[in-house]
C-alpha angles and dihedrals in degrees: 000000000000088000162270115299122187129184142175130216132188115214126203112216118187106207094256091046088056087044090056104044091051084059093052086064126077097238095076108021125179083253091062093059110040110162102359094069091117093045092055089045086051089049095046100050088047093053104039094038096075085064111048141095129218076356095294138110121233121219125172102214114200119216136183139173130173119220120213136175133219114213128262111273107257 
């Protein structure tokens, strides 16, 4: 083990981004919605706008990885 590497991001949504990428899980599919897709989309910006700035979300997204090396073939 070479070691333990963390990181932090911080990730910008707009509202419909946010909204896409909720539909590309399989939580909320397009099926789900139907159509109420626009009134999702209604609701959603409602909700979230209050809350942006420069009309974007912020997120801090952790990542970590460990590096290890094998040895060297005999």
């Amino acid at each position: 083990m070479a070691g333990r590497h963390e990181f932090s991001v911080e990730y910008h949504w707009k509202i419909p981004e946010l909204a896409g990428h909720i539909r590309s899980t399989s939580f909320l599919p397009p099926s789900v919605l139907a159509d109420h897709a626009s009134e999702f989309d209604a609701d959603l910006i409602a909700e979230l706008g209050r809350h942006t700035v420069n009309d974007r979300l912020a997120e801090t997204v952790d990542f970590a990885y460990e590096l290890a090396r094998g040895s060297a073939p005999a």
